[in-house]
C-alpha positions in Angstrom: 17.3 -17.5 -22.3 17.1 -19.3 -25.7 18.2 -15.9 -27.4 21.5 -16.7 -25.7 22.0 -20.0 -26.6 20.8 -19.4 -30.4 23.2 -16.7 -30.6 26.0 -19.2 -29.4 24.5 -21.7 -31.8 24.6 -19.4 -34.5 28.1 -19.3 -34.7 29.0 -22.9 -35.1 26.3 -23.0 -38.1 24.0 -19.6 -39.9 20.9 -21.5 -39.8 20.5 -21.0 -36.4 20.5 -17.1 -37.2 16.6 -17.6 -38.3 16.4 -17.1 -34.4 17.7 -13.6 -34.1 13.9 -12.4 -35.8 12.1 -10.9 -33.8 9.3 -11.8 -35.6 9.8 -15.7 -35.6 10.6 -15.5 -31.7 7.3 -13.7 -31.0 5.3 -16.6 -33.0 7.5 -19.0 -30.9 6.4 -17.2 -27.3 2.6 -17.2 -28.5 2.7 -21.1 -29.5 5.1 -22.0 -25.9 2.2 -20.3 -23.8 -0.4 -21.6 -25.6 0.8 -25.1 -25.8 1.7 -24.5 -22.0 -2.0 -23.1 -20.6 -3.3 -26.0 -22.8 -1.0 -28.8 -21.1 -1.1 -26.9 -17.4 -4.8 -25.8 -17.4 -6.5 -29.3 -17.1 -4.3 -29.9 -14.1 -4.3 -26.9 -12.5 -8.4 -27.2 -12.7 -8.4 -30.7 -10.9 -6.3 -28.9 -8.2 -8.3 -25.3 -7.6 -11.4 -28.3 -7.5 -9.7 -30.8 -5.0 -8.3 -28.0 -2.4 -12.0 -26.1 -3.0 -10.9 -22.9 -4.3 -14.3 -21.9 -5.6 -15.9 -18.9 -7.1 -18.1 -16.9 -4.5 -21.3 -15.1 -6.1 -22.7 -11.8 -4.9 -26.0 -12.2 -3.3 -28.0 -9.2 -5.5 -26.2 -10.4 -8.9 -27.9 -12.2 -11.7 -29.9 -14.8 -10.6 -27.9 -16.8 -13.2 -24.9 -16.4 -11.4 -25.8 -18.9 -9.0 -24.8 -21.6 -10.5 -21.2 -20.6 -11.2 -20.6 -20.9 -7.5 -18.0 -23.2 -6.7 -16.4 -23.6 -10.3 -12.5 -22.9 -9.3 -10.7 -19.8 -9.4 -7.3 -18.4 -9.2 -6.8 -19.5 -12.6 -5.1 -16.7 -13.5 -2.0 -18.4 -12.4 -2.1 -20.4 -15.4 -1.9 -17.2 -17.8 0.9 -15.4 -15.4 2.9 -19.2 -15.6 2.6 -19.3 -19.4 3.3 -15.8 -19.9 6.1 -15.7 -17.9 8.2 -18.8 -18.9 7.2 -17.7 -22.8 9.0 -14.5 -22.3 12.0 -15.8 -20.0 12.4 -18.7 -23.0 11.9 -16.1 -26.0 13.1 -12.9 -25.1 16.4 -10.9 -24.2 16.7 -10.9 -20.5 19.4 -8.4 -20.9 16.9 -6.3 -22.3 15.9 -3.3 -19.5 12.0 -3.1 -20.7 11.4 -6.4 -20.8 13.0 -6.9 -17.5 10.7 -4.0 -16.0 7.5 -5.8 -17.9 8.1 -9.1 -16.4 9.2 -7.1 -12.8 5.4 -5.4 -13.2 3.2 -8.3 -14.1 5.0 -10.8 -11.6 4.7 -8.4 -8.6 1.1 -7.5 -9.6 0.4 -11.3 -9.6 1.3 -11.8 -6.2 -0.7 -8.5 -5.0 -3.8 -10.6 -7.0 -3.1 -13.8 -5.2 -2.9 -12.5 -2.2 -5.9 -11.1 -2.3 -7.2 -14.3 -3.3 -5.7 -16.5 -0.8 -7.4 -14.5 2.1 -11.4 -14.5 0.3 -11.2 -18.1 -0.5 -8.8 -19.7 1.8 -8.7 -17.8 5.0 -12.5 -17.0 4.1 -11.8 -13.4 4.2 -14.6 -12.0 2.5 -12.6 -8.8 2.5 -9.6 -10.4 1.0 -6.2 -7.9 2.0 -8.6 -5.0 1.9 -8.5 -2.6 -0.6 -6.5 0.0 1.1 -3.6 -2.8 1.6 -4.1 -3.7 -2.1 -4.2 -0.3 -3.4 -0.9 -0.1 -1.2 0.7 -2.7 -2.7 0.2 -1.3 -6.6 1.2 2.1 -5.6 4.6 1.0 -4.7 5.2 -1.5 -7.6 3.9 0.6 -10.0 5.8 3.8 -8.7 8.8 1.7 -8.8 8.7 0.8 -12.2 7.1 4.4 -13.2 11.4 5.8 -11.8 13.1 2.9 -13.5 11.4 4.4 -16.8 12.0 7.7 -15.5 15.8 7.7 -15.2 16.7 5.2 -17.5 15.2 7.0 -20.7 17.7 8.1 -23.3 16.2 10.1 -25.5 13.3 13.3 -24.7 11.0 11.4 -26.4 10.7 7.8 -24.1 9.4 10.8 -21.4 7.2 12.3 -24.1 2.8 12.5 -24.4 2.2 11.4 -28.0 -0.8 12.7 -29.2 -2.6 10.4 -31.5 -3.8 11.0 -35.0 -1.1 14.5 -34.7 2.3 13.8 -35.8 3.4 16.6 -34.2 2.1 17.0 -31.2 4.2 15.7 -28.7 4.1 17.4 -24.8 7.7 16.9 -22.9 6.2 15.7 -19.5 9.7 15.9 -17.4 8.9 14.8 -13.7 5.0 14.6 -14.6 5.9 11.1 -16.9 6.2 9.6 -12.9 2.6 10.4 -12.1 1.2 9.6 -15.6 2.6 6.0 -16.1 1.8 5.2 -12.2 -2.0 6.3 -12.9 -1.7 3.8 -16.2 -0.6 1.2 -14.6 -2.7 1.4 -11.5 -5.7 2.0 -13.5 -5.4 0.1 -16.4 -5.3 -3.0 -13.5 -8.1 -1.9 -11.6 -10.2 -1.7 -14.6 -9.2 -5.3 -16.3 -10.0 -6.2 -12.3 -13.6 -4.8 -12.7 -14.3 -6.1 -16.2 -13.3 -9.8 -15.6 -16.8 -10.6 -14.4 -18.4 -12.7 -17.0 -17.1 -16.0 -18.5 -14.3 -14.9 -21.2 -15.4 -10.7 -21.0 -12.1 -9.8 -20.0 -9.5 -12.2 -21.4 -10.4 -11.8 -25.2 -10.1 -7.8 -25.0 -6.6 -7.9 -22.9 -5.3 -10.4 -25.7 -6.5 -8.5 -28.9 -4.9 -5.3 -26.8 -2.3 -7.2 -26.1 -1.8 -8.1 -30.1 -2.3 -4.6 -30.9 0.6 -3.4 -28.2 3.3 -6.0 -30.1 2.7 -5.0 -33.2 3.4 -0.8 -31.6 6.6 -2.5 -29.7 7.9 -3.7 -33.3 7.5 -1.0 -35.1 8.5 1.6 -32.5 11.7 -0.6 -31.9 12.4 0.0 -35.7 14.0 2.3 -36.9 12.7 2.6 -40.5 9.2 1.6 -39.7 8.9 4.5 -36.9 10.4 7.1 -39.0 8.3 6.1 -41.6 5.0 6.0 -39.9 6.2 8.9 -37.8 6.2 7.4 -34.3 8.4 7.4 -31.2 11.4 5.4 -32.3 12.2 3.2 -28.7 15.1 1.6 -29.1 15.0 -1.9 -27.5 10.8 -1.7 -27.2 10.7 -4.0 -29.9 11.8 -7.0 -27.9 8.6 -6.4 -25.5 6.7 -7.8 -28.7 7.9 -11.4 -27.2 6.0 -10.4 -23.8 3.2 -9.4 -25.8 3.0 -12.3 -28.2 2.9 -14.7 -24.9 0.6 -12.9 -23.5 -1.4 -13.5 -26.6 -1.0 -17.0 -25.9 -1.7 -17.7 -22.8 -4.6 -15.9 -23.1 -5.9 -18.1 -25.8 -5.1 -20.8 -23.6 -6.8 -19.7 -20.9 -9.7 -19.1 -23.3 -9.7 -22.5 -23.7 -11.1 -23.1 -20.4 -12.6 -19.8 -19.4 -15.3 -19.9 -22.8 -18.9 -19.8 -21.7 -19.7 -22.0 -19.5 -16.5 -21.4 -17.7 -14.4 -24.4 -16.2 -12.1 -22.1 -14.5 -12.1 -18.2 -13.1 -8.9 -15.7 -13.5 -9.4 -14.4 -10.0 -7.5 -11.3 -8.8 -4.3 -13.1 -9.2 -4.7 -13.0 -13.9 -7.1 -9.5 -14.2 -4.8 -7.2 -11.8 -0.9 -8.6 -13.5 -2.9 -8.5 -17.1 -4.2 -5.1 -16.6 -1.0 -3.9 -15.3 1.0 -5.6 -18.0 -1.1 -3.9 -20.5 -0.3 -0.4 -18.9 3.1 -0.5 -18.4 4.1 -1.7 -22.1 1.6 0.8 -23.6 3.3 3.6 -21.6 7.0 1.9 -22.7 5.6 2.2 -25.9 4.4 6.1 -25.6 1.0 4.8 -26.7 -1.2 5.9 -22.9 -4.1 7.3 -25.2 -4.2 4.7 -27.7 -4.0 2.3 -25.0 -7.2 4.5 -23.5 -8.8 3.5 -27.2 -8.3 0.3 -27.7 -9.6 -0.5 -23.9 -12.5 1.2 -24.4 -14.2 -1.5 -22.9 -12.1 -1.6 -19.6 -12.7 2.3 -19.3 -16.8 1.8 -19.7 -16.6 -1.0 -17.1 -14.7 1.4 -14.7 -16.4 5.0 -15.7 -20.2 2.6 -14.8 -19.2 2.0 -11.2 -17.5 5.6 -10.4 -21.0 7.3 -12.0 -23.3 4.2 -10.1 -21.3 4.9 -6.6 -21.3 8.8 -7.2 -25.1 8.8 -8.0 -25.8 6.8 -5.8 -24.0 8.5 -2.6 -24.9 12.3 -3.9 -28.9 11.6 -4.8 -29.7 8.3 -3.4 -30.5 6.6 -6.6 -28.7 4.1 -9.0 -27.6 4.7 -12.9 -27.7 1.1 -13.3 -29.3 -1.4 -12.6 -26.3 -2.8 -11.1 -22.5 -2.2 -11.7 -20.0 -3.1 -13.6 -22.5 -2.2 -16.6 -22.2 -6.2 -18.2 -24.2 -7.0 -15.0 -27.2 -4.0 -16.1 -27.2 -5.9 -19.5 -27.8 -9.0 -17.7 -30.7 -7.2 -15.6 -32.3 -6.5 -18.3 -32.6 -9.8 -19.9 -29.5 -10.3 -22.1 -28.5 -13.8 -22.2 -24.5 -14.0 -20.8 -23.0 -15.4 -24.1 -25.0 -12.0 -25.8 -22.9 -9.8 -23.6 -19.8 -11.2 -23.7 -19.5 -11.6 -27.2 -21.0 -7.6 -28.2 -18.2 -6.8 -26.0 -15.6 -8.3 -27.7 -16.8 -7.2 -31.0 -16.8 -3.4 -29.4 -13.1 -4.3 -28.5 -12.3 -5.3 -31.6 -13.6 -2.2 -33.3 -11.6 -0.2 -30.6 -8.1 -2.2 -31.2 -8.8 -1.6 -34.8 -9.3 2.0 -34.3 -6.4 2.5 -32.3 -4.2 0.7 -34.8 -5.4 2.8 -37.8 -3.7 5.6 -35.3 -0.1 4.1 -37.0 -1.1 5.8 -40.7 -3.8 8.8 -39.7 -1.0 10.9 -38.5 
C-alpha cells in the first residue's frame, strides 16, 4: 500500500526513494506490528476478560496448570491483526507470493478461530472437530500448493533443494503439490501442538520466522543467490516484509504471553503462524531447512504420534504425558525451565539452518 504511494512520492522528490529498500521496509513492518500488538494487546486482553473467553485446562495435566484457567485466549488475533496490516502497509500487493502468504495465514486464522469460537463460546469441548478442521486446511493449503504449482517460472521454484549439497537439486513436477500441502498442513499442526506453555511457541515461530526473511532476501537477489549458490526466486524477496511483521508481532505478543501469561494464542495465532511458516519456507525452496530450524515443532509432534502409537499397539505410554514439554513438567521441571531450554534448542537449530547458506 505504502510501496505505492512512496513510489508516487518518489517522483516529485528522490528522498523518498530510501523507501524502495527492501531492507528499510522490512525494519518498518517489524516496528508497525510491534508498535501495533503493543497498542492493541492491552485492549484486546480487557475484552477476551469481559466476554470470558478463558483458557480451559486438561484435567490429567500439570497440577500447575490449574491456575492458568480462565486467563483469556484467542489472543492470537492480536499477532494475525499486526501481521497482516504490517504486510498490507509494507509490502507489494502486486506481488503474487506475498498475495498467496497473506491468502494462507488469513484463511488458516479463521479455520483457528473457528475452532475457538465453538470450545469457548458455544462450550464445544470438541471445538469444529478435527475431521472438519483437518477439512478445512486441506483445501486451503491445496489451493495455495496449485497457485505455486502453475504459476512457477523457472524448474527450479518446483525444485527439492538439498541442503549442505549445492548440487543436489530433485525436479519434483506434479509431486511439489503433495509436498508443499504436507508442509503447510504440518508445519500448522505442529506450531498447534507446541503452543502449550506460556511463550514455548511464539519465540521459536519468530526466530524461524527471522531466519525465513533473511532466505526470502537473499533468494530474491540475484547476486547474493548466485553467490551463495541458492535458488534465485525472483519476487521472494518481498515476502521478507511478511516475515519481518511477523517478527514483530510476535515480539508483541511476547509482551503479554511471557511467563506468567496475561493472554493465550489459541488455535486462531498457532495454526495461521505454523502455516505461514510452511508456505514461505516452501516459496523459498527451503522445506528441509525449515524441518531444521523447527526442530522443536517436529519433537513436539514426533512425542505424541510415538505416545498414541505406543500407547494403542502395547498399552503403555512413552511419556509421561504428551506434547513432551508436559513430561518435563511431570518430572519436576519448573515451567520457566522448559520454556526457556526450548528456545535456546531453537535458537541452536535456526542457527544451524542458517549456516546451510555458506556449507554448500
Amino acid at each position: 500500500m505504502l510501496v505505492a504511494l512512496f513510489g508516487w512520492l518518489a517522483e516529485q522528490h528522490s528522498f523518498f526513494n530510501v523507501f524502495q529498500y527492501l531492507t528499510l521496509r522490512a525494519i518498518c513492518a517489524v516496528l508497525t506490528a510491534l508498535i501495533l500488538s503493543l497498542v492493541m494487546g492491552p485492549v484486546m486482553i480487557r475484552k477476551l476478560r469481559f466476554h470470558q473467553i478463558g483458557q480451559t485446562v486438561r484435567q490429567d495435566g500439570p497440577p500447575t496448570h490449574f491456575d492458568k484457567v480462565g486467563t483469556p485466549t484467542m489472543g492470537g488475533l492480536l499477532i494475525l491483526a499486526s501481521v497482516l496490516l504490517a504486510t498490507l502497509l509494507w509490502a507489494d500487493l502486486t506481488n503474487r507470493y506475498v498475495l498467496i502468504t497473506i491468502f494462507v495465514c488469513f484463511f488458516f486464522g479463521v479455520i483457528g478461530w473457528y475452532d475457538d469460537y465453538q470450545k469457548l463460546i458455544n462450550k464445544d469441548p470438541k471445538g469444529m472437530g478435527s475431521r472438519n478442521k483437518f477439512l478445512g486446511q486441506s483445501v486451503v493449503a491445496t489451493i495455495a500448493a496449485l497457485f505455486l504449482y502453475y504459476t512457477a517460472q523457472t524448474p527450479i521454484e518446483t525444485s527439492l533443494i538439498i541442503p549442505f549439497f549445492k548440487d543436489v537439486v530433485w525436479q519434483l513436477g506434479i509431486l511439489f503439490i503433495p509436498l508443499t500441502y504436507f508442509v503447510i498442513v504440518g508445519t500448522s499442526n505442529a506450531v498447534n501442538l507446541t503452543d502449550g506453555l506460556d511463550g514455548l511457541a511464539i519465540v521459536p515461530t519468530a526466530m524461524v520466522a527471522g531466519a525465513l526473511a533473511v532466505f526470502c532476501y537473499l533468494s530474491g537477489n540475484v547476486i547474493f543467490s548466485d553467490y551463495l549458490q541458492i535458488p534465485q526466486i525472483a519476487g521472494a524477496g518481498e515476502v521478507a516484509i511478511f516475515c519481518a511483521a511477523l517478527v514483530g508481532a510476535g515480539l508483541g505478543f511476547l509482551w503479554f504471553n511471557t511467563y506468567p501469561a496475561q493472554v493465550f494464542m489459541g488455535d486462531i495465532g498457532s495454526l495461521s503462524l505454523g502455516a505461514s511458516l510452511g508456505v514461505v519456507a516452501v516459496i523459498v525452496r527451503q522445506e528441509l531447512v525449515l524441518f531444521i530450524m523447527g526442530g522443536i515443532f517436529v519433537l513436539e509432534t514426533v512425542s505424541v504420534i510415538l505416545q498414541v502409537f505406543s500407547y494403542k499397539m502395547f498399552g503403555k505410554r512413552i511419556f509421561r504425558m504428551a506434547p513432551i514439554h508436559h513430561h518435563f513438567e511431570l518430572k519436576g521441571w519448573p515451567e520457566p525451565r522448559v520454556i526457556v531450554r526450548f528456545w535456546i534448542i531453537s535458537l541452536v537449530l535456526v542457527l544451524i539452518g542458517l549456516a546451510t547458506l555458506k556449507v554448500r
